[in-house]
VOVO-22013 format. One record per residue (C-alpha): z, y, x; residue in three letters; chain. Coordinates in nm, 2 decimals, m for minus. Layout:
(node (Z Y X) "ALA" "A");
...
! end
This chain:
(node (29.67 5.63 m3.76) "UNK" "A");
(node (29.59 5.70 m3.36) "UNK" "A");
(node (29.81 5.84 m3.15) "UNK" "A");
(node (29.63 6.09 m2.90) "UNK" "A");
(node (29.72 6.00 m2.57) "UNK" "A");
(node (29.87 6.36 m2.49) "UNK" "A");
(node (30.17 6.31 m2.74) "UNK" "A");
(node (30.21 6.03 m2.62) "UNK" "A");
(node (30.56 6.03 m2.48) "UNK" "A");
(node (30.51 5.83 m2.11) "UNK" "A");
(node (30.22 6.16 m2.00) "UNK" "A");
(node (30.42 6.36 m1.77) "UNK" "A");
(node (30.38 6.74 m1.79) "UNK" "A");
(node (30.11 6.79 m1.51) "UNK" "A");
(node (29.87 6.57 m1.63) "UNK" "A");
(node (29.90 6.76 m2.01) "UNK" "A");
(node (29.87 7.08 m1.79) "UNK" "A");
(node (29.61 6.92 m1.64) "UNK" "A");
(node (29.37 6.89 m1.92) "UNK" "A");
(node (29.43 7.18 m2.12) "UNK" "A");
(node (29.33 7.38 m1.82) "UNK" "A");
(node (29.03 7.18 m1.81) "UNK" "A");
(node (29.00 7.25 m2.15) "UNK" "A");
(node (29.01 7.62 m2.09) "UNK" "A");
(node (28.79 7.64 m1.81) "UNK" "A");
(node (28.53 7.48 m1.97) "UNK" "A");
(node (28.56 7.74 m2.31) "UNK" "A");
(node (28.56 7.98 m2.04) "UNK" "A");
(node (28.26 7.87 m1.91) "UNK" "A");
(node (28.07 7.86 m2.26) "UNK" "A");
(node (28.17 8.18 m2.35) "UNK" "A");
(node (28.04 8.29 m2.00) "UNK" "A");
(node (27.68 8.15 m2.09) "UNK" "A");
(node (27.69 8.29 m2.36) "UNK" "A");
(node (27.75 8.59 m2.32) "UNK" "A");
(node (27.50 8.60 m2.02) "UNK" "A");
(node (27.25 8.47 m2.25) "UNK" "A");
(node (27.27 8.72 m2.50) "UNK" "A");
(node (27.16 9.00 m2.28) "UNK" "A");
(node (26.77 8.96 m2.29) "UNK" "A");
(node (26.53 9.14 m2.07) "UNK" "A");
(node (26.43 9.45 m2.25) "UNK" "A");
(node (26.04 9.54 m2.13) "UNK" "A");
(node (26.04 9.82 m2.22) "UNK" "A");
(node (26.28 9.96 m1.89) "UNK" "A");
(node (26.00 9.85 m1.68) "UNK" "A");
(node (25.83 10.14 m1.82) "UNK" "A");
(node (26.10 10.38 m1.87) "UNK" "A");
(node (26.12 10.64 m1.60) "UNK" "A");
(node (25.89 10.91 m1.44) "UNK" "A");
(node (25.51 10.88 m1.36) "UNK" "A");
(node (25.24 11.10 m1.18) "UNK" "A");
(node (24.91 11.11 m1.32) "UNK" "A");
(node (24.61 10.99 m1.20) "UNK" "A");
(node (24.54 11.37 m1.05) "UNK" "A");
(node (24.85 11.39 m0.91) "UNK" "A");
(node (24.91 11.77 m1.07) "UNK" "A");
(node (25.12 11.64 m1.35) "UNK" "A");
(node (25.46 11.40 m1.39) "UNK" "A");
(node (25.53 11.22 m1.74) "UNK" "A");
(node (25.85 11.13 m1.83) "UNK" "A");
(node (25.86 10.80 m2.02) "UNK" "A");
(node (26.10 10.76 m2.22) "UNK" "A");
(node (26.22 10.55 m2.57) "UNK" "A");
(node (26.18 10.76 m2.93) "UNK" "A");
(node (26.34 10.56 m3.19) "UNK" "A");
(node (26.18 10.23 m3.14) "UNK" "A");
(node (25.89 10.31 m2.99) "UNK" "A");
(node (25.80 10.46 m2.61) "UNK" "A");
(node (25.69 10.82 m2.58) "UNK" "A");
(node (25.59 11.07 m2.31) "UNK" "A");
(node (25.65 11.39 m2.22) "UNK" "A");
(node (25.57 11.63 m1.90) "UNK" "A");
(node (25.83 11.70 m1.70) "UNK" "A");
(node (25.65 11.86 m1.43) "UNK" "A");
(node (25.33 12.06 m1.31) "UNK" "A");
(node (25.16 12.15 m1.02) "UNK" "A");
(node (25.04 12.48 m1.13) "UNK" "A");
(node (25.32 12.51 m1.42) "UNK" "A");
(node (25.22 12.92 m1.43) "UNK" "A");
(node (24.84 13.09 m1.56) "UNK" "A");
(node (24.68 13.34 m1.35) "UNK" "A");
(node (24.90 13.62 m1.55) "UNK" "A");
(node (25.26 13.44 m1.46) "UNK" "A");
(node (25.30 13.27 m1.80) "UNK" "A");
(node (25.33 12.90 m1.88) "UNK" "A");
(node (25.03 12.70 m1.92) "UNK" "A");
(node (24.93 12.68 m2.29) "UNK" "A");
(node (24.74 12.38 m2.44) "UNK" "A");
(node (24.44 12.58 m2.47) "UNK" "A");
(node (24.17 12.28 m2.52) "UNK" "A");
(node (24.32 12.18 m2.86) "UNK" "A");
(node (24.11 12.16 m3.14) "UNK" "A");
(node (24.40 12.30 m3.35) "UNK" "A");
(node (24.38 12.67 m3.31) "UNK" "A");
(node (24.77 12.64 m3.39) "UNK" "A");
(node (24.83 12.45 m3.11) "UNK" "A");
(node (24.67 12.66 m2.84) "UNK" "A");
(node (25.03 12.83 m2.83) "UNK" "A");
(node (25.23 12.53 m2.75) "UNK" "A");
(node (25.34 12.50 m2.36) "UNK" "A");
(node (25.24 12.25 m2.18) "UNK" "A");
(node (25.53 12.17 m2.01) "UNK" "A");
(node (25.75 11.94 m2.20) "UNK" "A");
(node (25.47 11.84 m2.45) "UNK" "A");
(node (25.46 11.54 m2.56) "UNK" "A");
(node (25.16 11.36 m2.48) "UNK" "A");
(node (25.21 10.97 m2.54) "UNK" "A");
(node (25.34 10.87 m2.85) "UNK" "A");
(node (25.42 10.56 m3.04) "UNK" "A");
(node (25.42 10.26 m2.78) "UNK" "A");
(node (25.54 9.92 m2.86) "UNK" "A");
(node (25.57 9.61 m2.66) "UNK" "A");
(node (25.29 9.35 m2.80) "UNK" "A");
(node (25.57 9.04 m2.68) "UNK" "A");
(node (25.33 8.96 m2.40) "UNK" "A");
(node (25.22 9.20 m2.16) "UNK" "A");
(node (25.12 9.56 m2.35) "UNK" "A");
(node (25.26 9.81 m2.49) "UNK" "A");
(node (25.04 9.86 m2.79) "UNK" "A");
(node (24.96 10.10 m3.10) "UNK" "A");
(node (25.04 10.42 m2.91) "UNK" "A");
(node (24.81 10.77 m2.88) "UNK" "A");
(node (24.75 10.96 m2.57) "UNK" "A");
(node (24.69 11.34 m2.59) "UNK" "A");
(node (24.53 11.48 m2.31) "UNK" "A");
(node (24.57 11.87 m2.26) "UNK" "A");
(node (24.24 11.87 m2.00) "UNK" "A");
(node (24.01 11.79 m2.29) "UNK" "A");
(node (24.20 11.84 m2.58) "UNK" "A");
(node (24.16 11.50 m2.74) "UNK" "A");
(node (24.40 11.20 m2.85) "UNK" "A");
(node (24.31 10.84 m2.78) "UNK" "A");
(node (24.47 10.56 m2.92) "UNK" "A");
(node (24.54 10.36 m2.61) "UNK" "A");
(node (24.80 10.10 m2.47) "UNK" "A");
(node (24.92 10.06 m2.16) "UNK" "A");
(node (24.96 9.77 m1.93) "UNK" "A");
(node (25.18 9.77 m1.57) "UNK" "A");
(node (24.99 9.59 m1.23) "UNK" "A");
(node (25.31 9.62 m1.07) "UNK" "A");
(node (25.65 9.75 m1.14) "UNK" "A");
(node (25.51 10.10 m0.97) "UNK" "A");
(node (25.18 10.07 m1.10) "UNK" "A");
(node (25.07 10.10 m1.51) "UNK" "A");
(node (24.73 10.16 m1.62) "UNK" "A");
(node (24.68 10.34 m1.95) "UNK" "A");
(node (24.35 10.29 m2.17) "UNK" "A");
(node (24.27 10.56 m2.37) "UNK" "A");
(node (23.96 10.47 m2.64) "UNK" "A");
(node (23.82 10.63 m2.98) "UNK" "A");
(node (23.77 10.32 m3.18) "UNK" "A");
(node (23.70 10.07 m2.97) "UNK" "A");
(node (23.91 9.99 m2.60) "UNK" "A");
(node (23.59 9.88 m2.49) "UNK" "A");
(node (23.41 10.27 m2.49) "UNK" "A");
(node (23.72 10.34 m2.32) "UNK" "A");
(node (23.88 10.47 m2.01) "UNK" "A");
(node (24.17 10.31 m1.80) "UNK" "A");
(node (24.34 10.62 m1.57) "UNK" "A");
(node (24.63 10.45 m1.29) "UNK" "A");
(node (24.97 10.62 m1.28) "UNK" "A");
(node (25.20 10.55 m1.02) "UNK" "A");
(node (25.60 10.56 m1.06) "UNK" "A");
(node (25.73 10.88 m0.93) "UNK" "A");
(node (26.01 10.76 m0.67) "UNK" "A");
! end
């Protein structure tokens, strides 16, 4: 059987030090990449965060629900009727619904990333008209999303800008 050359007897101490901390530094090392590595870039927190509408009069918060993306408003313009009370979703088709406030409604719902550059499968609910889409949204630029709203196909759709509230 082989000796290895660190037991061998004529090695002086330094040169065993030596080599295990070359030994360590490189584990060190592979753990680092490793654990870099392991961290991948979430899409989804390029869309996270707070968004005017293409108006202007409203801000939607973006934010994660489970595993999906949702949106809510967070902030109106005119937040008050004619009377002093909160704006209602009047326009819905549900006579229920009329009640709700629009403040803090929810009015994207269900977003996924599609792995390469949309986040797919989700409704829009627009409190203006009354009517949910089924739309996806897509980002220009890290300030900048576009959001397709369509009743069966995208292509008898309509694309409305946001920009990133900063």
């Amino acid at each position: 059987m082989r000796k290895h050359f660190l037991n061998n007897s004529n090695i002086s101490f330094f040169t065993r030090y030596n080599y295990f901390m070359k030994m360590i530094r490189s584990a060190l090392f592979a753990l680092t990449i490793i654990f870099l590595t392991s961290f991948t870039n979430n899409p989804d927190e390029e869309l996270i965060g707070v968004w005017w509408n293409t108006e202007r009069d409203a801000k939607i918060e973006i934010y994660r629900c489970g595993e999906e993306l949702c949106g809510k408003v967070v902030w109106l313009r005119n937040p008050k009727d004619d009377y002093g009370n909160p704006v209602k979703d009047e326009n819905n088709v549900n006579s229920e619904m009329k009640r709700r406030e629009v403040m803090g409604m929810n009015v994207l719902e269900g977003f996924s990333f599609n792995g390469k550059d949309r986040w797919v499968d989700g409704e829009a609910y627009d409190p203006k008209s009354g009517k949910t889409y089924t739309s996806y949204i897509s980002l220009k630029d890290k300030n900048t999303l576009e959001l397709r709203g369509y009743i069966g196909t995208p292509i008898l759709g309509k694309t409305v800008v946001w920009k990133r509230d900063r």
